[in-house]
Every structure is written in structure tokens, then in C-alpha cells.
C-alpha positions as CSV (number, residue, x, y, z in Angstrom):
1,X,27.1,-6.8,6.2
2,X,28.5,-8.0,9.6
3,X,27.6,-11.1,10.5
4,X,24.4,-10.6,12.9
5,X,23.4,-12.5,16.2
6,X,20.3,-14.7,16.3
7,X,17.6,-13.4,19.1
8,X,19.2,-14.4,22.0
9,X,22.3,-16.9,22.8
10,X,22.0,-20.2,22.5
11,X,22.9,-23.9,23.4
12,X,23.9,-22.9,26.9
13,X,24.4,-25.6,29.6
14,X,25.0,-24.6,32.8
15,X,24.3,-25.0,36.5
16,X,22.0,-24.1,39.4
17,X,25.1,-22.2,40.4
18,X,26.0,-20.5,37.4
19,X,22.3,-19.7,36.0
20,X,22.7,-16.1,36.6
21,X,26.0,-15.3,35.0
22,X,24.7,-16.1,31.7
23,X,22.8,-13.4,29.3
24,X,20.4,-15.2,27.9
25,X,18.9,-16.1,31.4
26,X,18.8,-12.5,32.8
27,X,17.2,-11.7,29.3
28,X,14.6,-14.4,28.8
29,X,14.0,-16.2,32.1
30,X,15.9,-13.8,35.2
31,X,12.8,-15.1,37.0
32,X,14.7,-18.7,37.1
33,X,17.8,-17.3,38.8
34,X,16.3,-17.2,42.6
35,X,13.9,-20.4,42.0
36,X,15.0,-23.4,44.8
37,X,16.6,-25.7,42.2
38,X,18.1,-29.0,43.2
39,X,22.0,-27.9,43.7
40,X,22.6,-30.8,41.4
41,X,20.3,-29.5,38.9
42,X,21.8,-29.5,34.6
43,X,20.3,-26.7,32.4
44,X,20.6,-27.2,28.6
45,X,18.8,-24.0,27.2
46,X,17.7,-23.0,24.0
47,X,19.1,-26.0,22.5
48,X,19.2,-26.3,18.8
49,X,19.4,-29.4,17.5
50,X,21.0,-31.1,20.5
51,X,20.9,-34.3,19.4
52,X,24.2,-33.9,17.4
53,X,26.4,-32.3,20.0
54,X,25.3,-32.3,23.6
55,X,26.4,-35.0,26.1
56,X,24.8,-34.1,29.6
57,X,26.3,-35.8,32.9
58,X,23.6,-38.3,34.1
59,X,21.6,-39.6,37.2
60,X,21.1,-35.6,38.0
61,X,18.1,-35.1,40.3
62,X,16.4,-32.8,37.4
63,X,17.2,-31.8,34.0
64,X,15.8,-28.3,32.3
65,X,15.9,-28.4,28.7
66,X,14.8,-25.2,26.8
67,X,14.2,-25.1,23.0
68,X,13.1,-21.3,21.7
69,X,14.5,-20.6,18.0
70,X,14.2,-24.0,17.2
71,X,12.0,-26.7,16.8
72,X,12.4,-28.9,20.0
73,X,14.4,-32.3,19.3
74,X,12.3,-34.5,20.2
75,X,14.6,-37.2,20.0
76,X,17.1,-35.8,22.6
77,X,14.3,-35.5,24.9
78,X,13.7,-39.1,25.3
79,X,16.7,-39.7,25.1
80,X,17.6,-37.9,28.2
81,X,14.5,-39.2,29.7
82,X,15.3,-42.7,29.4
83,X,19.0,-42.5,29.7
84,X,18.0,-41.0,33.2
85,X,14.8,-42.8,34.1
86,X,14.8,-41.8,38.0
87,X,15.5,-38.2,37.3
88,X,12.9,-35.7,36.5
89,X,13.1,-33.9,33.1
90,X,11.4,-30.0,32.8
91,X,11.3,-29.6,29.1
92,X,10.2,-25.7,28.3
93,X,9.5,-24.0,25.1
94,X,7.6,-21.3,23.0
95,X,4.9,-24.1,22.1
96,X,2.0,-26.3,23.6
97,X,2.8,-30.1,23.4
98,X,0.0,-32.9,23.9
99,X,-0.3,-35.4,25.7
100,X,1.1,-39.0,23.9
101,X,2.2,-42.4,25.1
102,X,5.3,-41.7,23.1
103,X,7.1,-39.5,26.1
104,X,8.6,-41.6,28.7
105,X,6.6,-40.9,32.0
106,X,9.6,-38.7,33.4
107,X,8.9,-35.6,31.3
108,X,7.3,-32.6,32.3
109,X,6.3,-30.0,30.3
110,X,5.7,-26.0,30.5
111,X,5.3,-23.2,28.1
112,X,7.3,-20.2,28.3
113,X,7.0,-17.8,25.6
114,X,9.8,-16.0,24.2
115,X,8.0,-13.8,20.9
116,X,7.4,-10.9,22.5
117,X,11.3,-10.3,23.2
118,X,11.9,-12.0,19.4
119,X,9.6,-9.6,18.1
120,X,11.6,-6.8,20.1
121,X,15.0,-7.6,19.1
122,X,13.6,-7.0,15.4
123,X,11.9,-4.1,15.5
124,X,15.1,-2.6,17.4
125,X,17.1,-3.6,13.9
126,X,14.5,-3.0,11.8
127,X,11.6,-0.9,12.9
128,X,7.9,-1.3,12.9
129,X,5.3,0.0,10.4
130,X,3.0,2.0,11.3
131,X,0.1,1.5,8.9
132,X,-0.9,-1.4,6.9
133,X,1.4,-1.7,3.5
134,X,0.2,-0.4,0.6
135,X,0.5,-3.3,-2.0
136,X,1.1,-3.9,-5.8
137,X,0.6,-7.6,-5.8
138,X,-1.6,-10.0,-4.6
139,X,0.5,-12.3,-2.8
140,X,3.8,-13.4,-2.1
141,X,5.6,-16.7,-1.6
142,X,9.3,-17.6,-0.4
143,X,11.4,-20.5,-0.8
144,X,15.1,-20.7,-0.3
145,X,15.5,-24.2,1.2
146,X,12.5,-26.8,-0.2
147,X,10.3,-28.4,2.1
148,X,7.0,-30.0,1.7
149,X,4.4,-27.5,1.7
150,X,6.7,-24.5,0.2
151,X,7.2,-27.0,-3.0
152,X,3.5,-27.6,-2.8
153,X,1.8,-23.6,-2.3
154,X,4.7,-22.5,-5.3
155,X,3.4,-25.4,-7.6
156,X,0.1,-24.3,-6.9
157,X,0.8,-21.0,-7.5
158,X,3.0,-21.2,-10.5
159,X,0.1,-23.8,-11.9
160,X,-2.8,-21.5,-11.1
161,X,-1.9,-17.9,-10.7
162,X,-1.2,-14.7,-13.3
163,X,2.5,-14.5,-12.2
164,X,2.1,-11.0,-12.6
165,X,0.2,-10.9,-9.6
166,X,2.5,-12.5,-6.9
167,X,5.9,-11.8,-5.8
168,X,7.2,-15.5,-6.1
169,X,11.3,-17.1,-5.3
170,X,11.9,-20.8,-5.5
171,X,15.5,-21.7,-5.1
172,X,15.1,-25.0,-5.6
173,X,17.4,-26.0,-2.7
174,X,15.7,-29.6,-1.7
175,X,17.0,-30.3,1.8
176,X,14.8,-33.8,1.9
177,X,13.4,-35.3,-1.2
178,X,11.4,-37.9,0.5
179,X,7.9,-35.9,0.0
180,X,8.4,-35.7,-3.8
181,X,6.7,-39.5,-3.2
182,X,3.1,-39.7,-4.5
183,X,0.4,-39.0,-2.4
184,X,-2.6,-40.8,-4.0
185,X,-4.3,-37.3,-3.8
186,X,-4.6,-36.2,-7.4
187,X,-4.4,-32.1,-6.4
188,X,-0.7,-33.6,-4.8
189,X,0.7,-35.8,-7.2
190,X,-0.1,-33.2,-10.4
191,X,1.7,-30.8,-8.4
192,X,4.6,-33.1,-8.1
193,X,4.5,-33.6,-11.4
194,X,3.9,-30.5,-12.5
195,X,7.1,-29.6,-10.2
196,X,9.5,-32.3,-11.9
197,X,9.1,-31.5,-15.5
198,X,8.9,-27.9,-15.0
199,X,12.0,-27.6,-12.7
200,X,11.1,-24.1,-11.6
201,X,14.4,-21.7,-9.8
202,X,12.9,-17.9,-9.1
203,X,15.1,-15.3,-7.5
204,X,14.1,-12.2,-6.4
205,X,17.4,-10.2,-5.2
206,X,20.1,-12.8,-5.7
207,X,20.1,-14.1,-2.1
208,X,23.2,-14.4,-1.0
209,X,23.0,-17.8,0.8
210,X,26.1,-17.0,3.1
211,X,23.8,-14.2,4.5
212,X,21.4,-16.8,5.1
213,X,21.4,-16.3,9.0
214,X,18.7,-15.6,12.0
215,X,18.6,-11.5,11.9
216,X,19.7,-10.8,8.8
217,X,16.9,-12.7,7.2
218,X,14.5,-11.0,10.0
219,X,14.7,-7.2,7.6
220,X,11.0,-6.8,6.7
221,X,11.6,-3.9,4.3
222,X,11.4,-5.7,1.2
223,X,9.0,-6.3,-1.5
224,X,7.9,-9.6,-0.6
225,X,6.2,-7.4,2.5
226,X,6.1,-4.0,1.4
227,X,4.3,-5.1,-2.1
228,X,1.9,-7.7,-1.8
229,X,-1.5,-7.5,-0.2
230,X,-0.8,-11.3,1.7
231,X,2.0,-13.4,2.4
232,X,2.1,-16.6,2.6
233,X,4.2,-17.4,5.4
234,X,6.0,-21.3,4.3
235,X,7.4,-22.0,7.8
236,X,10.3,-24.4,7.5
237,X,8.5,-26.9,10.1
238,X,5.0,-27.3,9.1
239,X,4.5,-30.9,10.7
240,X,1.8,-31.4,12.7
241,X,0.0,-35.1,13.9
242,X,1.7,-38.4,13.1
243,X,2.1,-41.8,13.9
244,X,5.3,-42.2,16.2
245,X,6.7,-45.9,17.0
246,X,3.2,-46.7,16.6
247,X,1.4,-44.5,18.6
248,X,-0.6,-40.6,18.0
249,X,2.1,-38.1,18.5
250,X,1.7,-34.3,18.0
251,X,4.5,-32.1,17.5
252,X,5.0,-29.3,19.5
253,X,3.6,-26.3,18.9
254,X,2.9,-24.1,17.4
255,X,6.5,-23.2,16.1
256,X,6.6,-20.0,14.0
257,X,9.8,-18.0,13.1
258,X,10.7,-14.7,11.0
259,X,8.6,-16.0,8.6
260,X,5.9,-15.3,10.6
261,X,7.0,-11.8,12.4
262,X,8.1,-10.4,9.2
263,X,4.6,-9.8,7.7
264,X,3.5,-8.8,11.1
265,X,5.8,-5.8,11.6
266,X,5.5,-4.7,8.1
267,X,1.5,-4.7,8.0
268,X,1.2,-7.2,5.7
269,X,-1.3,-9.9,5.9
270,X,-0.3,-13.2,6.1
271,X,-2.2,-16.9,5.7
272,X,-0.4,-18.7,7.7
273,X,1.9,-22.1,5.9
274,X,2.7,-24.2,8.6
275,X,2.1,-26.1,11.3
276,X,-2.0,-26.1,12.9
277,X,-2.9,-23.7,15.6
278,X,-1.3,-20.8,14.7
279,X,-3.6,-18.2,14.3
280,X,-5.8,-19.7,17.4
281,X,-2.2,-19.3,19.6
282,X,-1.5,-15.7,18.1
283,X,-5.0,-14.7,18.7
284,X,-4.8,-16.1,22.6
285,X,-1.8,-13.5,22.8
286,X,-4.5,-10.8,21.8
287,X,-3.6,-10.3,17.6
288,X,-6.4,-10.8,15.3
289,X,-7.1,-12.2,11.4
290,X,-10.5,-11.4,11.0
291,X,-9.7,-11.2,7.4
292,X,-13.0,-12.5,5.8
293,X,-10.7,-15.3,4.2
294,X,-11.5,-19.1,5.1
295,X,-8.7,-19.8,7.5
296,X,-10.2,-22.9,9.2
297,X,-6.8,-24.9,7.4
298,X,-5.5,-23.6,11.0
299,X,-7.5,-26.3,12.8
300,X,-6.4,-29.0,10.7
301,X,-4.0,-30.8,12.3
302,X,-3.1,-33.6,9.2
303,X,-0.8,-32.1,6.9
304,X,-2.0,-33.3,3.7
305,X,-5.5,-32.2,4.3
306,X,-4.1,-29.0,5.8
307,X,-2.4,-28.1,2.5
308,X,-5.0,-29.0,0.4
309,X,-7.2,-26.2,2.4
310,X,-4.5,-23.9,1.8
311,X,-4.8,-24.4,-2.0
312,X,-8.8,-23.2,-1.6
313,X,-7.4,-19.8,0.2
314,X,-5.3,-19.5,-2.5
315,X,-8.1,-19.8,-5.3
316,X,-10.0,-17.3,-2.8
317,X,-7.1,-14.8,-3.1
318,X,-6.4,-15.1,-6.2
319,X,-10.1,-14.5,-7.1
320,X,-10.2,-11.2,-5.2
321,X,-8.3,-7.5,-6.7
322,X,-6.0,-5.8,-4.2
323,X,-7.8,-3.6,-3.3
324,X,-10.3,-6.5,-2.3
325,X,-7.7,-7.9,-0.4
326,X,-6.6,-4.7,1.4
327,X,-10.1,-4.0,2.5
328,X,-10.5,-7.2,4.0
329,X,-7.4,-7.1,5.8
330,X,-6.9,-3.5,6.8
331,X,-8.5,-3.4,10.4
332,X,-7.0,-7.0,12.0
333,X,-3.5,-5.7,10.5
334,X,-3.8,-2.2,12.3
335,X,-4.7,-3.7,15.2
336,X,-1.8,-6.3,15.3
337,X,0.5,-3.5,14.7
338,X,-1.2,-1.3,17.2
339,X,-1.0,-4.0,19.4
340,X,2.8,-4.7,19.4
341,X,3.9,-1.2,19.3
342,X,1.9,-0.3,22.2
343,X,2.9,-3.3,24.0
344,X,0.3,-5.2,24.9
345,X,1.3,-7.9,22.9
346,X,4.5,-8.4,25.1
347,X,2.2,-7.8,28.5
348,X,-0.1,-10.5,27.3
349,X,3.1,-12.9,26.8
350,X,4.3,-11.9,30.2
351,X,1.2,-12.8,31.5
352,X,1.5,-16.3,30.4
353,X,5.0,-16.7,31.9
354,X,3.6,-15.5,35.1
355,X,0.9,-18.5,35.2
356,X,3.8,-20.1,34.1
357,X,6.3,-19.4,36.4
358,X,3.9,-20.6,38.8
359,X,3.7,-24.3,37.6
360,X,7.1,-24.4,37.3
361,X,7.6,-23.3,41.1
362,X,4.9,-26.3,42.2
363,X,6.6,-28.9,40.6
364,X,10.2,-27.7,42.5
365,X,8.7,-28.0,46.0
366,X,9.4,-32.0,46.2
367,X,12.7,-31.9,44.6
């Protein structure tokens, strides 16, 4: 298979000048194009990773940083903040970010949501269902690349579940090793442990990791989402609150990916592994998960207690038949289906970019 784009284009700097000759602007922000921005003015948009590659000129009036497909770089943005610490610095992205004394006092933030037109760009490769699935399994899990909580929901699993109930890959890829620490939580650390001498590698297709790129891994119609009754999601960024240099920092987000849209387009259900808020930001853009599951894990916003709530939906699923599981789920999966076929999902995202737009054009009539 060719080699597929991502979403929409990324890591594009630009000007005030040249905003409108670039595609991903006339696709995901044309609104931007005729805004008064200082003539001086550097965009950097939907950065990825910046932090290795992108040198911006400094002592610019105003600075527009973007981050969509990826999780925003935290450490650029101060960066840029305190490298330029007269100039004004618009940071906008997919995701909410609280307030915290860790941001340097030149940073400005504003949500602009993009997951409407992500959503769009796979359903034009892919499709949509157009009923709930009709499932085999209980559940399914996926990990190519390890990360915290995937290691911890496939130990659980493997530790706790009839295997011949889930649809389960662990690759085994560990990308960071420093969470195989000890917790001091005993449901943790026998995990780990149970993870270490077991040394676990699950396969499903034989990946191919050189295929292992944005819409290629977006194709819903597979058994992981055709077959099982829930997935559960493993986001590859599932960090929440922390302690920052000392002080209460949040990440931004929510921050969801394929992971997350996959299960959605093929009317499967989904508990949601990753970072808090998810299901409460989903449900603001009108999709519901009235699943009669405990899902108050999604209000949790420290990790370790988060996952450990995640372990009690998993007992809860596992205790329930399919068919349990599809009657529980049936109606809020319709309805999110319904809802992004029809396009009221998208109009409800518009919506918010409308308010949006708004602050942004307030906050350009000093500049």
C-alpha cells in the first residue's frame, strides 16, 4: 500500500502574508486568512514535536503556535514564551489547558477543534458503519508501542480474563521503561511483575511496522472493531495532573487520536484508556456513552488512581456475556453514529470554533 498522508499537513511556519497560500489553513482555519494580524506576526502550525527542529526568528510582536495530531510540546511553548518575553504567544489546539503557574504570563490560550474534519478525512478512506457491530468477543485491546497504561490494561487482562473472550496484541515495543518502577500499589506492582516474568508478544495480523503511519492505521474494518462488543481504546498519551518544576500542572487536553475514532466509526463501544475528560469533552460535542458501565475513571485526573478504576470496568465487562454488553451499548453507539453521519457532530465542532474565533479576534484588537 502507498504510503498515506496524515489528516491534514503539518509543521508549517509561515507568515501573515503567506497564511492563505497554504492548504492546511484554507482547510482547517480559512477563517484566520482575513483576521488583522500584526504584519510581523510568525505562525508555526500543527507542530509536531517542535522542540527538535523549529527555530522561530524572535522579538516578533505575536507568535501562533498550533498543535492538532499531536500532543502539544509543552516545552517549546515556554520556550518561545520566555525566549520572547515582550511578545505575545496565541498557543491553539484541539484540547482545553488549565490554568498553572508553570506558563510564563505571555501565553494565551484558545481551543480550536479539528475532529470533526479528522473524523471526515477517515470516513472518506474508510467509510462509516451504519449500525452498531455485531461482536464475537468481549473486548479488545491494542498495543504496538508500550506505554504505561497499555502494559498495565494487557497485564490485567492477560492476568484476569478467558483469552478466549478478547481480541488481545502486545508487541512488546517499550518506548520508555521508566514506569516498569514500582508503584507501592499492590494491584500495580503484581502487574509489573506479572508482566516481567511472563514476557508476553501477541500479534494479531503481523503488523507491518513500516505501515505504522497516521491513515493507514486509521482502517476500522478489522476485528479488533468489527468483533468485540468494547474496545479499549490505550491512547498513546494518557498523562493527566502532575507536579511540574514544583508546581500543579495539567496537560492539555483531552488528546485522543485514531484510537479513539476507530471504534466510533465502526459502532463499537469503547471505554476510554487515556487521558481524564474524555467522555465529558465528546459528550459536550453532542455523542453519548450512556452504556450502564461505571465510567467515572473519566473524572479522575491522577493516573494511577485512574487506571486502577479502569481495572474495576474491566472486571465489570468481563463479568457481563456479549450479548450483555451489546444491549447496554446499542442505543449511545447508534446515536454516535447517527450523529456523525448526519453531521451534527461536525456542526456542533463548528460551533465551538465560532465562539472561538471570537476570542481570538478580541485579543488582536490591541496588537
Amino acid at each position: 500500500m502507498a504510503r498515506l498522508p496524515d489528516y491534514f499537513d503539518q509543521n508549517i511556519v509561515t507568515t501573515s502574508h503567506e497564511l492563505g497560500n497554504h492548504a492546511l489553513v484554507r482547510y482547517v482555519y480559512p477563517e484566520f486568512i482575513n483576521l488583522p494580524w500584526p504584519a510581523d506576526t510568525v505562525f508555526a502550525l500543527n507542530l509536531q514535536w517542535p522542540n527538535e527542529w523549529c527555530k522561530l526568528q524572535t522579538g516578533r510582536s505575536l507568535y501562533v503556535l498550533t498543535f492538532h495530531l499531536e500532543q502539544m510540546d509543552v516545552e517549546f511553548v515556554k520556550q518561545i514564551a520566555l525566549t520572547n518575553i515582550k511578545s505575545r504567544v496565541l498557543i491553539i489546539t484541539d484540547n482545553d489547558v488549565t490554568p498553572s503557574a508553570w506558563w510564563p504570563a505571555n501565553c494565551e490560550f484558545v481551543s480550536w477543534i479539528t475532529w470533526d474534519k479528522q473524523l471526515d478525512q477517515i470516513a472518506l478512506l474508510y467509510g462509516i458503519a451504519g449500525v452498531p457491530n455485531s461482536p464475537t468477543h468481549k473486548l479488545s485491546s491494542l498495543c504496538f508501542r508500550t506505554d504505561q497504561f497499555k502494559h498495565y490494561v494487557t497485564g490485567y487482562l492477560l492476568e484476569h480474563a478467558n483469552l478466549d473472550d478478547c481480541i488481545i496484541s502486545y508487541h512488546g515495543r517499550h518506548q520508555h521503561r521508566y514506569f516498569f518502577e514500582p508503584t507501592g500499589r499492590k494491584s500495580l506492582d503484581n502487574i509489573l511483575t506479572f508482566m516481567e516474568v511472563e514476557n508476553p508478544h501477541y500479534e494479531l495480523d503481523g503488523f507491518d511496522a513500516s505501515k505504522n503511519y497516521p491513515m493507514a492505521n486509521c482502517d476500522w474494518r478489522v476485528a479488533p472493531y468489527l468483533d468485540a462488543a468494547i474496545n479499549f481504546t490505550n491512547e498513546g498519551f494518557h498523562y493527566s495532573y502532575t507536579v511540574k518544576d514544583g508546581v500543579d500542572f495539567y496537560w492539555p487536553g483531552p488528546y485522543v487520536t485514531e484510537k479513539t475514532w476507530k471504534p466510533l466509526l465502526a459502532g463499537c463501544a469503547f471505554v476510554s484508556v487515556g487521558q481524564a475528560h474524555i467522555y465529558q469533552y465528546l459528550e459536550q460535542l453532542g455523542l453519548r456513552f450512556d452504556y450502564d458501565l461505571d465510567l467515572s475513571h473519566d473524572f479522575e485526573t491522577r493516573d494511577l488512581d485512574r487506571i486502577e478504576k479502569i481495572f474495576t470496568v474491566i472486571d465489570c465487562v468481563l463479568g457481563l456475556s456479549v450479548e450483555e454488553l451489546c444491549q447496554r451499548t446499542r442505543v449511545s453507539t447508534q446515536h454516535n453514529l447517527d450523529w456523525i453521519a448526519s453531521g451534527q457532530f461536525r456542526n456542533r465542532c463548528q460551533h465551538r470554533n465560532v465562539q472561538s474565533l471570537e476570542l481570538i479576534k478580541s485579543k488582536l484588537v490591541d496588537l
